[in-house]
C-alpha positions as MATLAB code, in Angstrom:
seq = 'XXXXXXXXXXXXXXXXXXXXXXXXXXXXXXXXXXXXXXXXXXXXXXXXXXXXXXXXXXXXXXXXXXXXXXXXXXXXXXXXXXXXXXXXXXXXXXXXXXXXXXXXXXXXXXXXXXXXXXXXXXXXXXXXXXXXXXXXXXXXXXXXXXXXXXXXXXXXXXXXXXXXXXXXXXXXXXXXXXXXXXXXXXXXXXXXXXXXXXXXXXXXXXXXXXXXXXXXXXXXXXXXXXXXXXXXXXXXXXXXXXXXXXXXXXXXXXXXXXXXXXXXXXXXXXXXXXXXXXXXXXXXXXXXXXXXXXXXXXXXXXXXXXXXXXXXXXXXXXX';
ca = [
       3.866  -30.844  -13.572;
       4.927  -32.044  -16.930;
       6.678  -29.412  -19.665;
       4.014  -28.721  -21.309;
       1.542  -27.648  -18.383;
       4.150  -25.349  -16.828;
       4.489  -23.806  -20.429;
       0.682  -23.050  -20.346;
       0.899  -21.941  -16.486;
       3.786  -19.573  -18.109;
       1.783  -18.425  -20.748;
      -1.412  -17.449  -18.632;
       0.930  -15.653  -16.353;
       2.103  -13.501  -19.089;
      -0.428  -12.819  -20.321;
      -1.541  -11.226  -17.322;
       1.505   -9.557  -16.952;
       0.690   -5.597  -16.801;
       4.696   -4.350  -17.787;
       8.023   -5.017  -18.532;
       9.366   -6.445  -14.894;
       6.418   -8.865  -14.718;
       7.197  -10.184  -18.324;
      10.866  -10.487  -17.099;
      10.049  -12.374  -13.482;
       8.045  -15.105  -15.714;
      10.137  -15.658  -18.134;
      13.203  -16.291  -15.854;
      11.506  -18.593  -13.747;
      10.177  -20.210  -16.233;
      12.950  -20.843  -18.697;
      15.022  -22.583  -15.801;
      12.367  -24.636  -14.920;
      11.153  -25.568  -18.599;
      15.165  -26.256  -19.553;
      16.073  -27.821  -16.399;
      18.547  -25.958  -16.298;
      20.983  -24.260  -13.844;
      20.588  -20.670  -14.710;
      18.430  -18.739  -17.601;
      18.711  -14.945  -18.422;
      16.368  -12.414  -20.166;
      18.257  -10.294  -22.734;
      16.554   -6.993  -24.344;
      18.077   -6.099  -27.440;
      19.030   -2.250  -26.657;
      19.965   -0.624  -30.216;
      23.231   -2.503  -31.296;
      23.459   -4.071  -27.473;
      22.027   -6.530  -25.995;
      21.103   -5.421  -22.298;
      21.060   -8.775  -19.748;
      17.562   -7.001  -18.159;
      17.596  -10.057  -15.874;
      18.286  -13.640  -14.376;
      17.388  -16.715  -12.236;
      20.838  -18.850  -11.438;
      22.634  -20.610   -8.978;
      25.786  -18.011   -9.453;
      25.212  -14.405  -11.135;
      25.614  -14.055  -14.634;
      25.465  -10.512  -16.313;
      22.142   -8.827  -14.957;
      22.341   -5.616  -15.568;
      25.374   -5.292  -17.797;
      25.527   -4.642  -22.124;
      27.794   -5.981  -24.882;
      27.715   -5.319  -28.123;
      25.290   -7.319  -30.905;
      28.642   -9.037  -32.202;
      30.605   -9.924  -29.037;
      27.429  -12.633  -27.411;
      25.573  -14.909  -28.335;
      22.425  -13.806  -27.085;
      23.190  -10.857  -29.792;
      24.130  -13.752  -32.496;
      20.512  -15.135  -32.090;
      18.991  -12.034  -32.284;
      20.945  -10.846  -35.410;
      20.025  -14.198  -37.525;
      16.842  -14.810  -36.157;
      17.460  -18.419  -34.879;
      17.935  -20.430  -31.990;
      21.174  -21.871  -31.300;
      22.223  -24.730  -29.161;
      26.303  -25.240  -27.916;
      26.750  -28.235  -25.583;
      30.313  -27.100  -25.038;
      31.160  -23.508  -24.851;
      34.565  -23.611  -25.009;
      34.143  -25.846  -28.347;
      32.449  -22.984  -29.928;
      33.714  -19.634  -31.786;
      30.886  -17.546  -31.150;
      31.267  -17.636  -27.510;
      33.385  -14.874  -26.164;
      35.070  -17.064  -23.525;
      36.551  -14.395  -21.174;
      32.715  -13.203  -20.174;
      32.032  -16.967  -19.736;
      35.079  -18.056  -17.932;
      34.141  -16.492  -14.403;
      30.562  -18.403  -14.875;
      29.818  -21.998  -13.837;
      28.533  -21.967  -17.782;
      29.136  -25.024  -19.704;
      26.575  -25.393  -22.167;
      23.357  -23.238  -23.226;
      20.678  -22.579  -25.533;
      19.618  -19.292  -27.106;
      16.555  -18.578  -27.990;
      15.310  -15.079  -29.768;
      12.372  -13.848  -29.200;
      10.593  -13.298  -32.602;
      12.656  -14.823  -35.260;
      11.863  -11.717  -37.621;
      13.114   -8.607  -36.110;
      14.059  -10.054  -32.679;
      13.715   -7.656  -29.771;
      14.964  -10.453  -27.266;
      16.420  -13.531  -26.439;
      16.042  -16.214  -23.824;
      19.307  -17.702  -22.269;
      19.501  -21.492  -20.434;
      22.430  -22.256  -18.869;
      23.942  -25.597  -17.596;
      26.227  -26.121  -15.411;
      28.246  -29.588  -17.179;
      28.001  -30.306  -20.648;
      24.610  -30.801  -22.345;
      23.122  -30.875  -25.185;
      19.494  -29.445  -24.836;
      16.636  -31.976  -26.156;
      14.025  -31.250  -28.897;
      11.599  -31.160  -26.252;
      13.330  -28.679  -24.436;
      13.917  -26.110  -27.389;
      10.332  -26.283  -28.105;
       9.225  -25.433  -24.768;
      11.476  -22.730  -24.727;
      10.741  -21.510  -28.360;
       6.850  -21.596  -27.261;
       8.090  -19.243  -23.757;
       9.725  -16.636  -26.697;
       6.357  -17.140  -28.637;
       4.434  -15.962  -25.391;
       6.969  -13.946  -24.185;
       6.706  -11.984  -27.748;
       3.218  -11.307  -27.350;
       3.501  -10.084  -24.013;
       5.859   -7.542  -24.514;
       3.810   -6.040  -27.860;
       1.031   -5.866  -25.317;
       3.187   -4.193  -22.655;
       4.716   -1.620  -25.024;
       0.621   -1.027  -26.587;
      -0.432   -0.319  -23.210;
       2.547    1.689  -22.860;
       1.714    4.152  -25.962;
      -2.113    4.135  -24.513;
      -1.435    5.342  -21.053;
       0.855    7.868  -23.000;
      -1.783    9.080  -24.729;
      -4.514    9.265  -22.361;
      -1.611   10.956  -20.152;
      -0.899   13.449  -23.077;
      -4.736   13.884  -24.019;
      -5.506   14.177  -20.152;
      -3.033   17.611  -19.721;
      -4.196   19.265  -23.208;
      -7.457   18.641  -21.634;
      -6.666   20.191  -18.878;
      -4.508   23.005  -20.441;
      -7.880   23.776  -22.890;
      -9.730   23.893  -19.502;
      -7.585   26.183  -17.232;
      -6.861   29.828  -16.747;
      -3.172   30.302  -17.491;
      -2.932   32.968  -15.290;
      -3.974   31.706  -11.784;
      -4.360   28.288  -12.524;
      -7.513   27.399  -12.051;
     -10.717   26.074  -13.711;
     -11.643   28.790  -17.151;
     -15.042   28.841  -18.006;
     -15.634   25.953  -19.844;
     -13.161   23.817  -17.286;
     -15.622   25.360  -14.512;
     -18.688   24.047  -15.911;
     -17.391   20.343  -16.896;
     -15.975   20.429  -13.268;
     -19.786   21.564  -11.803;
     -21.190   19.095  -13.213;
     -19.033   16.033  -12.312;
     -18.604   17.150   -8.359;
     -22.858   17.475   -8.478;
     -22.680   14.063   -9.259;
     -20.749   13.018   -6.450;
     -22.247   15.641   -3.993;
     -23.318   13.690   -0.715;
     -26.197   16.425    0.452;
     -28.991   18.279   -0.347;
     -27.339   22.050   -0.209;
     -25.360   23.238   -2.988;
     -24.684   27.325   -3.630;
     -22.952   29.244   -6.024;
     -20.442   32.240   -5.821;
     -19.571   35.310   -7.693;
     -16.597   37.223   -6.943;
     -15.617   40.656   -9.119;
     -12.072   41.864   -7.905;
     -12.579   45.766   -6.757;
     -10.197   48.273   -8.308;
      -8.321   46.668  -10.768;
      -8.611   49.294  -13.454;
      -7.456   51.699  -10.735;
      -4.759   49.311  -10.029;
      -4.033   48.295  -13.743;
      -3.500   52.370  -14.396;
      -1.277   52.947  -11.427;
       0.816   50.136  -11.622;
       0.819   48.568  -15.266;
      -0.650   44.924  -16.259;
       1.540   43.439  -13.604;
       0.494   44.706  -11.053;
      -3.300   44.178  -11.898;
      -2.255   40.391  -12.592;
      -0.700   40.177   -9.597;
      -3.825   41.109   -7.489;
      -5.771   38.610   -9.934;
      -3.560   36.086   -7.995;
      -3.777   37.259   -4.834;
      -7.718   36.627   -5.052;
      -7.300   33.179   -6.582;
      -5.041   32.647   -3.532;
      -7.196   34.078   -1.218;
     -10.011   31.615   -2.719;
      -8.177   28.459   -2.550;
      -7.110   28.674    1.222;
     -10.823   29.241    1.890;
     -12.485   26.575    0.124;
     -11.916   22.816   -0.108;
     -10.792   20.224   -3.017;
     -14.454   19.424   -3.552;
     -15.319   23.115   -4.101;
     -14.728   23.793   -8.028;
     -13.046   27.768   -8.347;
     -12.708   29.043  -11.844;
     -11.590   32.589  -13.133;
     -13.909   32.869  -15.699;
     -12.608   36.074  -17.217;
     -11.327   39.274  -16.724;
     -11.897   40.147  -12.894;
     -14.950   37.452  -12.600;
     -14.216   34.511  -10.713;
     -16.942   31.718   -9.714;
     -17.666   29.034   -6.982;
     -19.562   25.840   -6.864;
     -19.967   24.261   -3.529;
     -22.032   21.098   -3.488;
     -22.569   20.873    0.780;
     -22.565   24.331    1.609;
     -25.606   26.761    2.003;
     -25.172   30.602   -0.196;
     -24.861   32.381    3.567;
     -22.284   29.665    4.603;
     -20.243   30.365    1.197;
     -20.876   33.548    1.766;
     -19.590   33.773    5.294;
     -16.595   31.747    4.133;
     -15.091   34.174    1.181;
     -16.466   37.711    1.990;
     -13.822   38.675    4.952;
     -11.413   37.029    3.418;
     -11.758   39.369    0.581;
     -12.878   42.295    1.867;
     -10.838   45.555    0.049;
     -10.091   43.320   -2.527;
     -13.322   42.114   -4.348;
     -16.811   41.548   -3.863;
     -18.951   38.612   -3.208;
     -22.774   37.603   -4.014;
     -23.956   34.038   -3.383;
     -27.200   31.996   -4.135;
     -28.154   28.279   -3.685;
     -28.545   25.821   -6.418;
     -30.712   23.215   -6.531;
     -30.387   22.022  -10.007;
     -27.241   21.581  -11.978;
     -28.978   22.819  -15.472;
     -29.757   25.585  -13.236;
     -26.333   26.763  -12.628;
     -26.572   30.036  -15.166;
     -29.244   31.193  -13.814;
     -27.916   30.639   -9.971;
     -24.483   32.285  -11.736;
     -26.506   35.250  -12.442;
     -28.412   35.542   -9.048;
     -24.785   35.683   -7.490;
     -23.711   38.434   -9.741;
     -26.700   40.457   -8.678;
     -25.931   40.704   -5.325;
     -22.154   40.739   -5.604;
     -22.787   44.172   -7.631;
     -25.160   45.114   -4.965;
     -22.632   44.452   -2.267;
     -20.025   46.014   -4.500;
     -22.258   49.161   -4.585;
     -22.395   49.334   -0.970;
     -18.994   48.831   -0.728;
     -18.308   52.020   -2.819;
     -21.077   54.694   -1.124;
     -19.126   53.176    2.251;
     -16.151   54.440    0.901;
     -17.637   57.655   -0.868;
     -18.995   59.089    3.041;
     -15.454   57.617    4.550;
     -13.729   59.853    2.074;
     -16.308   62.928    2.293;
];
């Protein structure tokens, strides 16, 4: 494979590259093999440092350690914005020799990536003296060309997932009751209508559930304790339904329940012992999603018909 077609191999490769450590495995392998070299590093320039992120050699380098912009040469490049090339280290001021002098290093070329505003550099490293070709530095300056373009693409993908990260919890903030932490109204009807659209079967019912007693409770005991029974229910309702059931608190002491494979007796079944003394249930089937109002309002008729029987139970229990 000649120079140039291992460039271009380099450059589709990083161009695929999704982040940083993908950028940095390319461009180490590559830069050895485009140099023919004995050793090539990937430096980050870190503030006033410059970070060696990381390295292909035949002895380690400095992976993983920082100096500052002044004391390398990897820094040097970066700070004027131009390649350099030193066939003898030890004939050259700008090399700090005590960080070389543990290193096979005998000659290198530094490259920068970007020559306005570098944010890295590319390292090649020989082992015996060498002076590096014109052929060589332009391969190497076209890896820093693609290397550049790769890492603007990493970081925009980086400030996009942020964002759809950050717009995905206000989202879901705007679409949650901050009290129990579930689906609010509106999250409860965006929610409905994406799990209809993945329901499996033809049965789908809806529940209403009013929480019994909690002005009682709100008088006796204060706001606390009236919240605190608005999370016992929202407990209650999560260890009897499923993840593909959607549970909201819509307001209040209302809470409601979409589930898209169970019947209005099964939902039924499901919630009302598990809630009995502490609210009261109605059910009713859906069989339309634009329906869902009207199947809310069903539900609420017979949970205030069951709630009513609930209380003349309790009126001759009392008597």
């Amino acid at each position: 494979m000649t120079g140039v077609e291992r460039l271009l191999l380099a450059i589709q490769h990083l161009s695929l590259a999704p982040d940083l450590d993908a950028v940095q495995a390319v461009v180490r392998t590559a830069a050895r093999e485009l140099a023919d070299c004995d050793g090539a590093t990937f430096v980050l320039r870190d503030g006033e440092r410059c970070y060696y992120a990381d390295e292909d050699a035949i002895e380690p380098l400095w992976k993983g350690l920082r100096f500052p912009l002044e004391a390398c040469i990897s820094g040097w490049a970066m700070l004027h914005g131009t390649h350099v090339v030193i066939p003898d280290i030890y004939a050259d001021a700008r090399i700090p020799f005590e960080a070389y002098r543990p290193t096979f290093v005998k000659s290198l070329v530094m490259m920068p990536v970007r020559s306005i505003d570098p944010i890295a550099a590319i390292g090649a490293y020989w082992a015996h003296e060498h002076t590096a070709t014109d052929d060589e530095v332009a391969l190497l300056q076209g890896l820093a060309n693609a290397a550049s373009v790769a890492l603007d693409k990493v970081a925009v993908h980086g400030q996009l997932a942020s964002a759809v990260e950050l717009n995905h919890a206000t989202h879901r903030l705007a679409a949650s009751d901050e009290l129990t932490g579930l689906w609010n109204r509106r999250g409860f009807i965006e929610q409905a209508r994406l799990q209809w659209e993945q329901r499996s079967g033809p049965r789908a019912s809806v529940a209403f559930i009013d929480v019994d007693g909690l002005k009682l409770v709100n008088d006796g005991g204060g706001h606390d304790a009236g919240d605190a029974l608005i999370r016992r229910v929202a407990d209650v309702l999560r260890s009897r339904l499923r993840d593909t059931d959607v549970i909201a608190r819509l307001g209040g002491d209302e809470f409601a329940v979409l589930s898209t494979d169970l019947g209005a007796d099964e939902l039924h079944d499901r919630l009302a012992p598990a809630l009995v003394r502490r609210a009261s249930v109605g059910t009713a089937p859906l069989t339309d999603i634009d329906l869902l109002p009207d199947a809310l309002l069903h539900a609420d008729a017979r949970m205030y018909a069951a709630k009513r029987t609930h209380v003349a139970a309790r009126a001759i229990r009392s008597a």
